[in-house]
LUMFIRO-931709 format. One line per field, with one value per atom (N, C-alpha, C): residue in one letter; chain; atom name; y, z, x. Coordinates in steps of 0.2 Angstrom, whole numbers, m for minus. Layout:
# LUMFIRO-931709
resn	c(a, ...)
chain	c(A, ...)
name	c(CA, ...)
Y	c(Y, ...)
Z	c(Z, ...)
X	c(X, ...)
END
This chain:
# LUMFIRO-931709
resn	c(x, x, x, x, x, x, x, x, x, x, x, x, x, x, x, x, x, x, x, x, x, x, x, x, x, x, x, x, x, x, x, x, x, x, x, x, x, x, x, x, x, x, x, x, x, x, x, x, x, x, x, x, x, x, x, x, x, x, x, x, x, x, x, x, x, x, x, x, x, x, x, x, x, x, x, x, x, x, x, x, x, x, x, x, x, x, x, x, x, x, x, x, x, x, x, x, x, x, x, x, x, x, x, x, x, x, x, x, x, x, x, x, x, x, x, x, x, x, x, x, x, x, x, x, x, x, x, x, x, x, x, x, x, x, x, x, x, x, x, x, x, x, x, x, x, x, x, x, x, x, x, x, x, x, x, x, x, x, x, x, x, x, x, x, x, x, x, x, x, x, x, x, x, x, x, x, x, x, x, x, x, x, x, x, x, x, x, x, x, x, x, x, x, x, x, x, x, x, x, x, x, x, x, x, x, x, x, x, x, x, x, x, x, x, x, x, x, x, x, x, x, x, x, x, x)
chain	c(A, A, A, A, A, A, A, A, A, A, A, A, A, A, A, A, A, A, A, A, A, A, A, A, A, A, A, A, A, A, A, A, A, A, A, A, A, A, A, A, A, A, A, A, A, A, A, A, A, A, A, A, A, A, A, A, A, A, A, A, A, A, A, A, A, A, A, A, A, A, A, A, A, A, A, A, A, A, A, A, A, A, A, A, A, A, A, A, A, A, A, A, A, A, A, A, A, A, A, A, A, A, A, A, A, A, A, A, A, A, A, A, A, A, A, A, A, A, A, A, A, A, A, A, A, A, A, A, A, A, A, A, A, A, A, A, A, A, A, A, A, A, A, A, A, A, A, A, A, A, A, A, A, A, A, A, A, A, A, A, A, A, A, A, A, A, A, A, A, A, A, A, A, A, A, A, A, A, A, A, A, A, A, A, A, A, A, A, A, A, A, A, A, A, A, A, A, A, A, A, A, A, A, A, A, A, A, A, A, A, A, A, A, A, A, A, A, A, A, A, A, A, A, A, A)
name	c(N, CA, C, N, CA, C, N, CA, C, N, CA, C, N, CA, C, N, CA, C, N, CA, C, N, CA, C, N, CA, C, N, CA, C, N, CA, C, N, CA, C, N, CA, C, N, CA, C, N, CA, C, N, CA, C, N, CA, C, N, CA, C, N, CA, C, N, CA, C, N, CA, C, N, CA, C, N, CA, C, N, CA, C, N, CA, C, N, CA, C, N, CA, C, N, CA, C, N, CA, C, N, CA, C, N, CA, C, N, CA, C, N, CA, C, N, CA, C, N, CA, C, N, CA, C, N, CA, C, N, CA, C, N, CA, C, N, CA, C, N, CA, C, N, CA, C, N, CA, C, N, CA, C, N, CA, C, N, CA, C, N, CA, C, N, CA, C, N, CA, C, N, CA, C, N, CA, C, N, CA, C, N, CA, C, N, CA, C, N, CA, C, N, CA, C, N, CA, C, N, CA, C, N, CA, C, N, CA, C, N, CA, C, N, CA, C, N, CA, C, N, CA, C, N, CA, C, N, CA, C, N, CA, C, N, CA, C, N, CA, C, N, CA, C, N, CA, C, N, CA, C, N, CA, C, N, CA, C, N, CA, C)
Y	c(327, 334, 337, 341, 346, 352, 352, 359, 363, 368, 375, 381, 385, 390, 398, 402, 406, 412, 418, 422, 427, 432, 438, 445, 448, 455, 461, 467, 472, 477, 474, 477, 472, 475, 474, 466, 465, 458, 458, 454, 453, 448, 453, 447, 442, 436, 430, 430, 433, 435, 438, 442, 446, 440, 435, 430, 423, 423, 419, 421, 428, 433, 430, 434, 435, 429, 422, 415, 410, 415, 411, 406, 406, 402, 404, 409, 411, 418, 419, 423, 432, 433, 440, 438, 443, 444, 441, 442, 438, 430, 428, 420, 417, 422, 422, 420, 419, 417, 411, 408, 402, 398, 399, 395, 394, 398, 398, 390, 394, 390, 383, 380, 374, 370, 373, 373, 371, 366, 368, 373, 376, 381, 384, 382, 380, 386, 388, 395, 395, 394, 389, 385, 380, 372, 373, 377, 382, 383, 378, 379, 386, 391, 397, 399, 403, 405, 412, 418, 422, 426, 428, 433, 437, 440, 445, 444, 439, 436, 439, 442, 445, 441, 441, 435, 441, 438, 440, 437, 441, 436, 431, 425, 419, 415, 417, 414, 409, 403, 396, 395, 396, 393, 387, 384, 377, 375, 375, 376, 370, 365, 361, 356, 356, 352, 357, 360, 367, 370, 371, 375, 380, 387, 393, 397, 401, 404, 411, 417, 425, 424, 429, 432, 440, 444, 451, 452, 456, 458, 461, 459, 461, 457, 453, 448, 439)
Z	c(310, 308, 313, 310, 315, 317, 322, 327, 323, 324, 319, 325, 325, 330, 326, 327, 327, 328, 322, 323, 323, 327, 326, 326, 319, 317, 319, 318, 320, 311, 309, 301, 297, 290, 283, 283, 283, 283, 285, 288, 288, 281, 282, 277, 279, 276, 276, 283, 284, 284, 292, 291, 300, 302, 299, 301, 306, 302, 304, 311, 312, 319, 324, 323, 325, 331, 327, 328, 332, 331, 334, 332, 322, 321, 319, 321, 318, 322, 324, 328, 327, 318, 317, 309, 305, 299, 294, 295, 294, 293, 296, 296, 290, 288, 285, 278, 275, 268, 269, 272, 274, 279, 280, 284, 278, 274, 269, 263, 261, 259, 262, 268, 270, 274, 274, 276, 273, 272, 266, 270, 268, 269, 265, 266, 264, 266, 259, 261, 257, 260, 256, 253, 255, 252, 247, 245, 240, 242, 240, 243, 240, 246, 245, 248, 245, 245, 249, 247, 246, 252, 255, 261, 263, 255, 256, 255, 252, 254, 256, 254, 260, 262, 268, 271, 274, 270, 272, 280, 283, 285, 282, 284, 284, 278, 277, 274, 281, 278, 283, 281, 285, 282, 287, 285, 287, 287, 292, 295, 298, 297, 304, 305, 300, 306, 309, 309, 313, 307, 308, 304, 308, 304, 308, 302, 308, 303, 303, 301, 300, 302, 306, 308, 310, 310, 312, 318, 321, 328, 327, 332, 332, 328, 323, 319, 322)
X	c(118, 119, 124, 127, 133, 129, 133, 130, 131, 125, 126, 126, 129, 132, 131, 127, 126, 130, 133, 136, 132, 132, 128, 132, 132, 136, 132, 131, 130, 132, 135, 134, 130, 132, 128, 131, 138, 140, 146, 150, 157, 159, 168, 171, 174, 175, 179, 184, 188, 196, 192, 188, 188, 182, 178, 176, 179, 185, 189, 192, 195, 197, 191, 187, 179, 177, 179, 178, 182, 189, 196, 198, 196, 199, 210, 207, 215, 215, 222, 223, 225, 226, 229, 227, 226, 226, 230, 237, 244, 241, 236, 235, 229, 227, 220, 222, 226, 229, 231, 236, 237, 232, 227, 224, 217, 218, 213, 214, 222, 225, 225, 226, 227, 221, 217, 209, 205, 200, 193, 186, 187, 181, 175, 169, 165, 158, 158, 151, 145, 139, 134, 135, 139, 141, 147, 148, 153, 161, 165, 173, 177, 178, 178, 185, 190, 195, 199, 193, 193, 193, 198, 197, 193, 194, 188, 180, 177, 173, 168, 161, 160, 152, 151, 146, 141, 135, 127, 123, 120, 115, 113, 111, 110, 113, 119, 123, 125, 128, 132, 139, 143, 150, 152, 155, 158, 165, 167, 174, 178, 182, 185, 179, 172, 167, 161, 163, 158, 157, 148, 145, 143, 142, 142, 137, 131, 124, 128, 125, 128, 122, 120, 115, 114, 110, 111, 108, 113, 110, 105, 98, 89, 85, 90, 85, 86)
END
């Protein structure tokens, strides 16, 4: 099983695109289309596109090999 790493937000959800920022999988907003585009990424087992995206607590996304939980700050 791959490591699963825990993200914890302080909102309702983050989207896609600031998830990716957030994570360092990518360095500016500018990169969020094409890293999308050249990537497979994966959101509840679901290959997902969409920058804007937007991700719940205990959603999972799967990036590079690295699985990552949403979680909310306090839970």
């Amino acid at each position: 099983m791959r490591n699963l790493e825990k993200i914890t937000i302080k909102t309702e959800y983050i989207k896609l695109g600031q998830f990716l920022k957030f994570t360092g999988l990518i360095d500016s907003g500018s990169e969020e289309k094409s890293f999308l585009q050249n990537n497979k990424v994966l959101v509840n087992e679901v290959d997902e596109q969409r920058r804007g995206r937007k991700l719940y607590p205990k959603d999972k996304v799967e990036v590079k090999g690295q699985v990552y939980e949403i979680s909310k700050d306090g839970n």
